[in-house]
Backbone as a printed PyTorch tensor [residue, N CA C, xyz], in Angstrom:
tensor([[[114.5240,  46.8040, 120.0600],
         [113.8140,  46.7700, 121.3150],
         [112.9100,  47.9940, 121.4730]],

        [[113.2860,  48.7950, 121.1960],
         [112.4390,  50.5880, 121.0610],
         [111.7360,  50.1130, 120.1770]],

        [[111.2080,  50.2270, 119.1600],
         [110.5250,  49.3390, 118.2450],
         [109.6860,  49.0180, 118.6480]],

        [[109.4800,  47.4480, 119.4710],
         [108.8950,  46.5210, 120.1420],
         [107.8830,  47.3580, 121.0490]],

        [[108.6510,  48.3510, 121.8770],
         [107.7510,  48.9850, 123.1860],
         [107.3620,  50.5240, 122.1810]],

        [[107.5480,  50.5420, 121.1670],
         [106.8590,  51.7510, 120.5770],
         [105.2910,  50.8010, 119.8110]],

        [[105.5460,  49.8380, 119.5240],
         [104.5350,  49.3670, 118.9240],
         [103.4840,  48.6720, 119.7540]],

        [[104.0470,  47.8890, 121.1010],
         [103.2450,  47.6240, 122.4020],
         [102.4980,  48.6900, 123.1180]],

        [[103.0160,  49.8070, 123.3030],
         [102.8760,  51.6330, 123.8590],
         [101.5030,  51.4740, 122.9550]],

        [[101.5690,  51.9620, 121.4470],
         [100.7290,  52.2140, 120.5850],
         [ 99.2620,  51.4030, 120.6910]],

        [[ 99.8670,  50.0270, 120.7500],
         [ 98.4160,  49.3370, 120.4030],
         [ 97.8570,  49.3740, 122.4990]],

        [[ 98.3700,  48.9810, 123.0990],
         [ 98.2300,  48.8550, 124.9270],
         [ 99.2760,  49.9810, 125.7390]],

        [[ 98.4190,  50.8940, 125.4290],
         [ 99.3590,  52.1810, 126.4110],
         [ 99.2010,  51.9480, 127.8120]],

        [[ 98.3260,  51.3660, 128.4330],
         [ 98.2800,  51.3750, 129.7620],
         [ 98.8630,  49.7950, 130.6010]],

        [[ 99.1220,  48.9690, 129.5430],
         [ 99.5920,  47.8440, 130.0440],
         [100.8680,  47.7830, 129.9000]],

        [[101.4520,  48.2860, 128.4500],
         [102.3200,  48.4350, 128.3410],
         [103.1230,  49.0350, 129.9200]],

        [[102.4240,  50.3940, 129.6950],
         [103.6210,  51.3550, 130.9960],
         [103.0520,  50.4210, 132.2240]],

        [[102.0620,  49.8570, 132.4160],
         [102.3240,  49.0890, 133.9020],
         [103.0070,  48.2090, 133.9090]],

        [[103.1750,  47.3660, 133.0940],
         [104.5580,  45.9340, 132.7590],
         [105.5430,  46.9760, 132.9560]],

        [[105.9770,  47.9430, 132.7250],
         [107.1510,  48.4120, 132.7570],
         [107.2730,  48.6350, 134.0550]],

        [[106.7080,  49.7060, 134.4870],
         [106.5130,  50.0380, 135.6730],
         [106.8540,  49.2090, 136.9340]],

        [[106.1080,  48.1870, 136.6970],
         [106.2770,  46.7760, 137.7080],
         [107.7320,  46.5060, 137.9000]],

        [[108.4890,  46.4050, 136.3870],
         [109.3470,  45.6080, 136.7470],
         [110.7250,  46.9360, 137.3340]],

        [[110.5980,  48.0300, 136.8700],
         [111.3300,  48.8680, 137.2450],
         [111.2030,  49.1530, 138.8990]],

        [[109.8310,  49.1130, 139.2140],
         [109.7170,  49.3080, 140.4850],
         [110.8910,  48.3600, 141.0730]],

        [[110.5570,  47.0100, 141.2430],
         [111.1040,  45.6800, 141.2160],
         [112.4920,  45.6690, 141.3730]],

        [[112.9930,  46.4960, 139.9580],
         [114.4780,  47.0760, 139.7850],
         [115.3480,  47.8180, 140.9200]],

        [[114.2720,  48.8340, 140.9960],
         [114.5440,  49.6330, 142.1140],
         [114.7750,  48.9550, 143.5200]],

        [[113.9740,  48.3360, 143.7780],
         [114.0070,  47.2320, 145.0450],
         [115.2410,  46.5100, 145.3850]],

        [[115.5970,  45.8490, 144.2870],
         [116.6230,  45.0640, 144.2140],
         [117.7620,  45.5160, 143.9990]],

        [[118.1360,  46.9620, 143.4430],
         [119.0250,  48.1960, 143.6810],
         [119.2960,  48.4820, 145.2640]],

        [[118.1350,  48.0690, 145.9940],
         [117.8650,  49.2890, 147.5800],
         [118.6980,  47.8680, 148.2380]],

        [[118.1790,  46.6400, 148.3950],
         [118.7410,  45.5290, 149.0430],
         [119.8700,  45.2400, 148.9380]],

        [[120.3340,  44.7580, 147.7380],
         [122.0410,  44.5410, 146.7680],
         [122.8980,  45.2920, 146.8760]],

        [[122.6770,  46.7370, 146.4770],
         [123.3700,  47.8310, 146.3680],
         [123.7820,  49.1630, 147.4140]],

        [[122.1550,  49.3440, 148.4920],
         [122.5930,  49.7620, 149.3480],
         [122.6060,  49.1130, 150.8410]],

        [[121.8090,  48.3690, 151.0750],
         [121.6470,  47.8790, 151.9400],
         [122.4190,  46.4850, 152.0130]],

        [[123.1510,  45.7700, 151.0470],
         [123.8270,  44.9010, 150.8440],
         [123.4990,  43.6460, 151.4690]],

        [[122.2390,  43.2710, 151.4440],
         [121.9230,  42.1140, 152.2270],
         [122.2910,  40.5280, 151.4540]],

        [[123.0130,  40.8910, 150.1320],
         [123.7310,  39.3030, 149.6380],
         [122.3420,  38.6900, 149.3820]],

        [[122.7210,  37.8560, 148.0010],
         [121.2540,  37.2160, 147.2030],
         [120.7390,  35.8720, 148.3660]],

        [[121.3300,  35.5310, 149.2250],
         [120.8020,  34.7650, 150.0280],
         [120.2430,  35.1370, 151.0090]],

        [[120.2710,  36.2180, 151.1850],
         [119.0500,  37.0110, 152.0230],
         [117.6400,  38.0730, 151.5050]],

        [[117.9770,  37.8890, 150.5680],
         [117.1240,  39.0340, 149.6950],
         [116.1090,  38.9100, 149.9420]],

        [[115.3230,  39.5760, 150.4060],
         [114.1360,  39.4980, 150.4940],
         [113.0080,  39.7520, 149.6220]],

        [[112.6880,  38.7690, 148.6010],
         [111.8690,  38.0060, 147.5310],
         [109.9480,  38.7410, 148.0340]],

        [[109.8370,  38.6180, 148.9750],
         [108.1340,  39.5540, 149.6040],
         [108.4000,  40.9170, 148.8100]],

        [[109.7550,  41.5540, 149.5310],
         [109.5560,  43.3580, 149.5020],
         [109.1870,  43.1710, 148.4610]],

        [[110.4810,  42.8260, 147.2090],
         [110.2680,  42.6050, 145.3230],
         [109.3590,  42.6640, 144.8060]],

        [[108.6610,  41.9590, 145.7540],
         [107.0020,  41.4090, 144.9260],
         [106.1440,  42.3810, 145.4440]],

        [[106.4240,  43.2210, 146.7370],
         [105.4770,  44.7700, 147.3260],
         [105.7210,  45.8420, 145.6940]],

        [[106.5510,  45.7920, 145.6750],
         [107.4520,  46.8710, 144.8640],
         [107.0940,  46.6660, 143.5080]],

        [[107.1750,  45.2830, 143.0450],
         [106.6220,  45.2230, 141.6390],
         [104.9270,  45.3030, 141.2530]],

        [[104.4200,  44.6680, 142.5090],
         [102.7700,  45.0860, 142.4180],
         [102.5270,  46.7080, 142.6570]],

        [[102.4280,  47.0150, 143.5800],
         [102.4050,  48.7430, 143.5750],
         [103.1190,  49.4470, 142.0120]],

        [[103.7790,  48.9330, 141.9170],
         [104.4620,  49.9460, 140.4400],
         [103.5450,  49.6730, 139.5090]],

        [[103.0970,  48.1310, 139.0390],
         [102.3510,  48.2190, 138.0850],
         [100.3790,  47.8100, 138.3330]],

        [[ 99.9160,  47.9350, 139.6440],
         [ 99.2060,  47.9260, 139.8110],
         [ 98.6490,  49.2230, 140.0640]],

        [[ 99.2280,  50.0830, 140.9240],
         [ 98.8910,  51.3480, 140.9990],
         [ 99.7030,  52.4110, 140.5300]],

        [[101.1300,  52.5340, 140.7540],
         [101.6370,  53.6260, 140.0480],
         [101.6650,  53.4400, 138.7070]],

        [[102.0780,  52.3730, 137.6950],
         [101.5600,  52.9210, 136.4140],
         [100.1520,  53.0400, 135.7040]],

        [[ 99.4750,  52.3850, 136.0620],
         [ 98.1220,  53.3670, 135.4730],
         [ 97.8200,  54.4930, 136.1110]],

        [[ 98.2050,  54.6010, 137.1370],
         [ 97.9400,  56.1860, 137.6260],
         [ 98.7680,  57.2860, 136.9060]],

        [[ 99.9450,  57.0540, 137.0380],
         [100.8640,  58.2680, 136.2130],
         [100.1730,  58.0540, 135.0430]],

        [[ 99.8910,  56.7290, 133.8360],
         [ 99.8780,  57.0530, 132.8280],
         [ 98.6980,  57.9190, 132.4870]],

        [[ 97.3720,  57.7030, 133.4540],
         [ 96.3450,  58.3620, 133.6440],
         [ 96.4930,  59.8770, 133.7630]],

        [[ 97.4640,  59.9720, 134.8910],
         [ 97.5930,  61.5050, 135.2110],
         [ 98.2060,  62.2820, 134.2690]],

        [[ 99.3450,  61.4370, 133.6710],
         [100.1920,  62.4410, 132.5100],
         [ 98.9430,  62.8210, 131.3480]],

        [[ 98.4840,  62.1140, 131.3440],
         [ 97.0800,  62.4910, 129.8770],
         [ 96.0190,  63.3910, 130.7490]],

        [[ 95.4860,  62.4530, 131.8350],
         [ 94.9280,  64.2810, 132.0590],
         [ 95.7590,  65.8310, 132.0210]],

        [[ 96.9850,  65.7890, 132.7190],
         [ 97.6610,  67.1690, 132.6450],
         [ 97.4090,  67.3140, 131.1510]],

        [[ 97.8610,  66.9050, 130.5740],
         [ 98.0710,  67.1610, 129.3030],
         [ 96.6970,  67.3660, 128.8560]],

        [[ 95.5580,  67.1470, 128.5150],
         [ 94.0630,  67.5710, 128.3830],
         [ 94.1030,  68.9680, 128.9580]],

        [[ 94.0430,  68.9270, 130.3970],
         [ 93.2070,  70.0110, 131.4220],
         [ 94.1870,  71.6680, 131.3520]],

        [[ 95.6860,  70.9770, 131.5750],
         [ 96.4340,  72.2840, 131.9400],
         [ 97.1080,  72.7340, 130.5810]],

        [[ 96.2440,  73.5400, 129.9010],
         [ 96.6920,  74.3760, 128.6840],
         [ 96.8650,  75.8370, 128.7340]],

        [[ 98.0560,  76.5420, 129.2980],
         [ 97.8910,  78.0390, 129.1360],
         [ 98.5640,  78.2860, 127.8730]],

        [[ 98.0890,  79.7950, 127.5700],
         [ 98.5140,  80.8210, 126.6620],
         [ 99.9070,  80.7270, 126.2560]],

        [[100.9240,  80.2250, 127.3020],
         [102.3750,  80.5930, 127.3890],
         [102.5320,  79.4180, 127.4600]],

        [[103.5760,  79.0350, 126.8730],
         [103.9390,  77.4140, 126.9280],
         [104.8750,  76.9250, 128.4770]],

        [[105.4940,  78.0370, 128.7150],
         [106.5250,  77.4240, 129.7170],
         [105.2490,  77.2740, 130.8190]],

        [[104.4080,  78.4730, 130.5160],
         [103.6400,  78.6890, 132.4200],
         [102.6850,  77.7630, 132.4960]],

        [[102.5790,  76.8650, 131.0150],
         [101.6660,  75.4410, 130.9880],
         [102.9250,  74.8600, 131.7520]],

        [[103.8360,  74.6860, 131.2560],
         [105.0970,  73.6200, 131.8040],
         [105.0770,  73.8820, 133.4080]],

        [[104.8390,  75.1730, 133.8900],
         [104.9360,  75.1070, 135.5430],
         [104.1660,  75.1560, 136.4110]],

        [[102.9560,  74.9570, 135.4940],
         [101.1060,  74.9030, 136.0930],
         [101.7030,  72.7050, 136.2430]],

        [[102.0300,  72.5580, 135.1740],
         [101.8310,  70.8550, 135.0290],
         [102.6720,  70.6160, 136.3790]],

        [[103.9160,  71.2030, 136.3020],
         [104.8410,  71.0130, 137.4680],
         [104.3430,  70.9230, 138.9660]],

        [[103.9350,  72.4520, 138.8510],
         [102.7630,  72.7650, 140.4690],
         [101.7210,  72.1350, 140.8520]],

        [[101.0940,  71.3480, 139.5680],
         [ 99.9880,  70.5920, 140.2300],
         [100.7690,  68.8890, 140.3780]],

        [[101.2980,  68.4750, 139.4490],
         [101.7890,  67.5480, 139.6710],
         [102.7770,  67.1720, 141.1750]],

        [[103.2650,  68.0350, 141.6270],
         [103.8140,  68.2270, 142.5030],
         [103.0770,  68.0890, 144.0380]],

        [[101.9550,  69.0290, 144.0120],
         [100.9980,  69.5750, 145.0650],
         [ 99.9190,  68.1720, 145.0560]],

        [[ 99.8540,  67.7700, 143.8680],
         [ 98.5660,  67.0530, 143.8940],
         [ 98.8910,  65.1380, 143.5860]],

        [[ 99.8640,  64.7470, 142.7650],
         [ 99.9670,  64.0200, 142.2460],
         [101.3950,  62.9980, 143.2550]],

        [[102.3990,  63.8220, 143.6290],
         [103.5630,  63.3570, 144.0220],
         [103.0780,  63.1850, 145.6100]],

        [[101.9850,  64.0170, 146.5010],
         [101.5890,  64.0990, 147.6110],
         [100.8540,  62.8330, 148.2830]],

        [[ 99.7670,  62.9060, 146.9620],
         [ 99.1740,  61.5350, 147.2440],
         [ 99.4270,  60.2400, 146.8300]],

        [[100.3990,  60.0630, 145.9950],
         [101.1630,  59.0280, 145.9790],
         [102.0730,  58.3720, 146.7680]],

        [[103.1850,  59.2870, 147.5210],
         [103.5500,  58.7180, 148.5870],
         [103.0930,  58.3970, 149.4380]],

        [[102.1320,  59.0760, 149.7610],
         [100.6910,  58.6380, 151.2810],
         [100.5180,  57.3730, 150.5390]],

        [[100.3330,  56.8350, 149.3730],
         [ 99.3220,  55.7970, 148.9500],
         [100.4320,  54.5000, 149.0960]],

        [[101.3990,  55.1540, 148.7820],
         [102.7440,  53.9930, 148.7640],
         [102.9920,  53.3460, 150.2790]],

        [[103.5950,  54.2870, 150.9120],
         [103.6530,  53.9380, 152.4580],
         [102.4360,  53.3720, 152.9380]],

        [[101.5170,  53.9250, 152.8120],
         [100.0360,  53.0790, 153.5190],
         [100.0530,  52.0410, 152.9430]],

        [[ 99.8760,  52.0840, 151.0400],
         [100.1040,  50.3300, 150.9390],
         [101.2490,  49.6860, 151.3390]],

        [[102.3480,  49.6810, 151.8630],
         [103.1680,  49.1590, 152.2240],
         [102.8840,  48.8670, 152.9110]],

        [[103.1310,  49.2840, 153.9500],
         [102.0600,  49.0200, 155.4270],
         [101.4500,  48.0520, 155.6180]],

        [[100.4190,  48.3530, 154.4380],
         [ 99.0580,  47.2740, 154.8560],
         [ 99.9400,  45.6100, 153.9660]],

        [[100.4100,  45.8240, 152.9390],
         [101.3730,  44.4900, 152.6310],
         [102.1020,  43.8650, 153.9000]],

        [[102.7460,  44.8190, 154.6240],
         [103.5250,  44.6640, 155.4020],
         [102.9970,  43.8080, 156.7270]],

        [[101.6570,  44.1230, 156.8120],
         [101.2790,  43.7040, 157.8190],
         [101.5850,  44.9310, 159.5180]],

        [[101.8340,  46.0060, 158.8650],
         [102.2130,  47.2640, 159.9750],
         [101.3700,  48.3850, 159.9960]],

        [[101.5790,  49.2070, 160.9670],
         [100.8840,  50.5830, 160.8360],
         [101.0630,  51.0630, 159.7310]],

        [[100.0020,  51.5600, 158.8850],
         [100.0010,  52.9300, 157.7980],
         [100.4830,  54.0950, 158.8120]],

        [[ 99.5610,  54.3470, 159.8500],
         [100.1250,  55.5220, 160.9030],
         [101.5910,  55.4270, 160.8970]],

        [[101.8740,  54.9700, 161.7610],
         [103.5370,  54.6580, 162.1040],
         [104.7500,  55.1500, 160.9110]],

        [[103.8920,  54.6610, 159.8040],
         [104.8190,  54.2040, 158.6640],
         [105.2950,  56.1040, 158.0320]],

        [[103.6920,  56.1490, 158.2480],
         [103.2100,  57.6690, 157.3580],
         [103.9220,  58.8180, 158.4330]],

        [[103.6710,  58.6210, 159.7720],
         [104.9410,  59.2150, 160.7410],
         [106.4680,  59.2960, 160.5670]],

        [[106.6990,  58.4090, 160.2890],
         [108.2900,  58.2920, 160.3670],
         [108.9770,  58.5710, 159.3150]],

        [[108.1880,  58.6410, 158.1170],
         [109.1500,  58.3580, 156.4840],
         [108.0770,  59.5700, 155.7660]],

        [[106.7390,  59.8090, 155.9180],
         [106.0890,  60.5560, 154.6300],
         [107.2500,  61.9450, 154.7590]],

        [[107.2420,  63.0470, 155.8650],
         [107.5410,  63.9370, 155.6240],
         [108.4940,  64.2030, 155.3200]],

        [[110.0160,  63.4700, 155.2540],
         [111.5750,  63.2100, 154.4970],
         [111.4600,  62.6270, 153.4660]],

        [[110.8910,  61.8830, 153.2380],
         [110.4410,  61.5400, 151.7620],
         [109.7310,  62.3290, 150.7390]],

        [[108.8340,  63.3290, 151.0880],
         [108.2560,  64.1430, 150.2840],
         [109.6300,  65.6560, 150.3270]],

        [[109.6840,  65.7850, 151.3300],
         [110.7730,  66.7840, 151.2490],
         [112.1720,  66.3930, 149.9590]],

        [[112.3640,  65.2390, 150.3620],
         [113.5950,  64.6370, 148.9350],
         [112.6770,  64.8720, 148.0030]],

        [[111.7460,  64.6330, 147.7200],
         [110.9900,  64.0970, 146.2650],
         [110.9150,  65.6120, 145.7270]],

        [[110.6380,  66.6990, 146.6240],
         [111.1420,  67.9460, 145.8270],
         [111.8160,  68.6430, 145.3200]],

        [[113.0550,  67.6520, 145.9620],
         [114.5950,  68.2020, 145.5640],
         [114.5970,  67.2520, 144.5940]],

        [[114.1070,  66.2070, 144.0080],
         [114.5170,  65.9440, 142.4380],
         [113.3520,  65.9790, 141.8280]],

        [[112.2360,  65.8880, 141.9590],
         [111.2170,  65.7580, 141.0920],
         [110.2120,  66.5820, 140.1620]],

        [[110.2590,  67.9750, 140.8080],
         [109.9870,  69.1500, 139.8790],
         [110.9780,  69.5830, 138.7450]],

        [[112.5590,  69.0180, 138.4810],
         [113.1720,  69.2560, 137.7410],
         [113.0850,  68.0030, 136.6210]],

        [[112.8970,  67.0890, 137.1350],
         [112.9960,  66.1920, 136.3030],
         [111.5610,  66.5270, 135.2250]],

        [[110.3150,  66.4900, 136.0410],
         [109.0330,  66.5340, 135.6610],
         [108.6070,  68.0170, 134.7940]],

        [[109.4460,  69.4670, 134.7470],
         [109.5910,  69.9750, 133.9590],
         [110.5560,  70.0120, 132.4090]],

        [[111.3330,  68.8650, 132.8340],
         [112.2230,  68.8810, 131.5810],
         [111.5130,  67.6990, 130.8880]],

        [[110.7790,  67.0790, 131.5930],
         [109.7320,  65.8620, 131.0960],
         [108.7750,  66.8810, 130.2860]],

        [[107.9220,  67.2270, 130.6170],
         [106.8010,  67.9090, 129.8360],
         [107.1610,  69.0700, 129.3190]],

        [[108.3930,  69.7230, 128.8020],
         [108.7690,  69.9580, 127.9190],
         [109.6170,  69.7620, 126.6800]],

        [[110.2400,  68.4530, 127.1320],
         [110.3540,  67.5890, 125.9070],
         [110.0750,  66.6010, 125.4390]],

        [[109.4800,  65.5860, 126.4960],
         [109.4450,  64.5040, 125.7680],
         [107.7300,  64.0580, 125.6590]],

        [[107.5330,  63.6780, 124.7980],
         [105.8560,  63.4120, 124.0560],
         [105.3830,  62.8840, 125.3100]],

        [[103.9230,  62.8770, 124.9300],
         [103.0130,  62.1520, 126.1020],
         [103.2800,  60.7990, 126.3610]],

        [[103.7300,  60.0410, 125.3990],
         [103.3900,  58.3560, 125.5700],
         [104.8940,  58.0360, 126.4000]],

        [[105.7600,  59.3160, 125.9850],
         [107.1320,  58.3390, 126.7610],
         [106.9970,  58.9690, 128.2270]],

        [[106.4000,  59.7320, 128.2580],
         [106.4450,  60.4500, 129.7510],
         [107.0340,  59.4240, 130.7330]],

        [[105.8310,  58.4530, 130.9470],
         [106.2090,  57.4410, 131.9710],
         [107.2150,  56.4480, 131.5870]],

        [[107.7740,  56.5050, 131.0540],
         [108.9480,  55.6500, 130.5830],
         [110.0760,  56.5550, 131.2680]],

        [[110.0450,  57.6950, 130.9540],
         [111.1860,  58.8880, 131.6060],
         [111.3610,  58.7290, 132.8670]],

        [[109.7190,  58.8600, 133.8260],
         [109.5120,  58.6730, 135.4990],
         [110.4360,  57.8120, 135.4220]],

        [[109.8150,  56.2420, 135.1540],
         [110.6220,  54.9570, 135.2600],
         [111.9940,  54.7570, 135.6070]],

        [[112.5270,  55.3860, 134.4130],
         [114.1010,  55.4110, 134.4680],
         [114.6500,  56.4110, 135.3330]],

        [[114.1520,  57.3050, 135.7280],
         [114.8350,  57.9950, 136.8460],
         [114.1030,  57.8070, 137.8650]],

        [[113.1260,  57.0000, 138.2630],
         [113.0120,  56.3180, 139.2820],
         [113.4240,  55.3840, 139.9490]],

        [[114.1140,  54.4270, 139.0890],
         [115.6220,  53.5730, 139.4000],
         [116.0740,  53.8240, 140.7710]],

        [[116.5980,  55.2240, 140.9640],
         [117.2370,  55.5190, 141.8540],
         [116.2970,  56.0900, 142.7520]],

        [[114.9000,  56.6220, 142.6800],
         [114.1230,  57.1000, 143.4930],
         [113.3620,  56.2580, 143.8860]],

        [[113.0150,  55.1050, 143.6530],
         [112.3580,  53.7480, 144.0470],
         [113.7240,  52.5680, 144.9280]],

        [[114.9490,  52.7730, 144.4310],
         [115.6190,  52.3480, 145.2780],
         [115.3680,  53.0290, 146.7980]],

        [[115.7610,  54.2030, 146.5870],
         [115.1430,  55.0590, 147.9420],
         [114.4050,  54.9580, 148.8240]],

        [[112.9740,  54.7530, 148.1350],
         [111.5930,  54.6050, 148.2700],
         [111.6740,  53.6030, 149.4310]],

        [[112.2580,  52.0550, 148.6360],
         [112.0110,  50.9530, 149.2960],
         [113.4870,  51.2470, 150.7910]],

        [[113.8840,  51.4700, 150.3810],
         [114.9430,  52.0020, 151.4000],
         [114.4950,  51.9520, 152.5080]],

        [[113.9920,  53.6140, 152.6650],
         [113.2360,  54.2030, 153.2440],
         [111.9940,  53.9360, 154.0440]],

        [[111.3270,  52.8200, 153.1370],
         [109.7520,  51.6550, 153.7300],
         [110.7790,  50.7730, 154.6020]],

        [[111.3820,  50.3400, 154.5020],
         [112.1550,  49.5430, 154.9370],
         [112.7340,  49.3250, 156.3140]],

        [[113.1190,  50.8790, 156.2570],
         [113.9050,  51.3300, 157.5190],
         [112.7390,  51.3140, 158.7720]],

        [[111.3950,  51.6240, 158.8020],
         [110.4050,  51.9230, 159.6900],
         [110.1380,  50.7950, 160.2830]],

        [[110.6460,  49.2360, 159.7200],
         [110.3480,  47.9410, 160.4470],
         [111.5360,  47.5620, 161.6170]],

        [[112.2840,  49.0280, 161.3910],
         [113.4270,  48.1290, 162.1980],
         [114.0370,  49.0540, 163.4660]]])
């Protein structure tokens, strides 16, 4: 199976990580309903799934896969770690900031609700969590693992941060 998505990666890097992306998002979703929110497969709500799997591979994976290759181009220092915490600081400041704005607003607008409202109630606890795991993860990312798996790494520990995510979108309708 590694194989398969090393040789898909290679020839379609950007479709590849958005098929993934999608369905992990997706994953995550169906983690947030089932698992925490326990709403039983006869209530599941089949819309959010489909919010969650379009946004992941419509916009968050070509964007990360985009962004991980620019960092990797633009932010080259002298010192390897203080490249590792330039990638961190901007990724952080620049990349994790406007993504959640972009998430919640598209939600929103899927939703048929305020972006305002939405971006009120959930951006600023949500970005506050996202700092308590995401600069650690995203430095042990770009210092070990190659460019192409980067977003494969997000992915999988987004599992639990996209369960969240949708959680969290979730909670503002009710």
């Amino acid at each position: 199976m590694l194989r398969w998505y090393q040789m898909k990666l290679a020839s379609r890097p950007l479709l590849t990580q958005s098929v993934t992306t999608a369905v992990l998002f997706a994953t995550g979703d169906v983690m947030a309903q089932q698992g925490v929110e326990k709403v039983g497969i006869d209530k599941h709500n089949l819309a959010r799934t489909g919010r969650m799997a379009l946004y992941g591979g419509a916009v968050f994976g070509p964007a990360a896969t985009t962004w991980f290759k620019f960092l990797q181009q633009r932010i080259n220092l002298k010192n390897h770690n203080a490249t590792i915490a330039a990638r961190v600081l901007t990724d952080q400041t620049v990349f994790s900031t406007t993504n959640l704005f972009c998430f919640l607003s598209s939600m929103a607008i899927m939703e048929g609700t305020s972006p305002k409202d939405k971006l009120d109630s959930a951006y600023w606890p949500a970005l506050q969590k996202n700092w308590m795991l995401w600069p650690v993860v995203q430095a042990i990312n770009f210092k070990f693992v190659p460019l192409d798996h980067r977003v494969l790494v997000v992915n999988f520990v987004s599992l639990g941060w996209n369960c969240y995510l949708s959680y969290i979108n979730s909670q503002g309708k009710k």
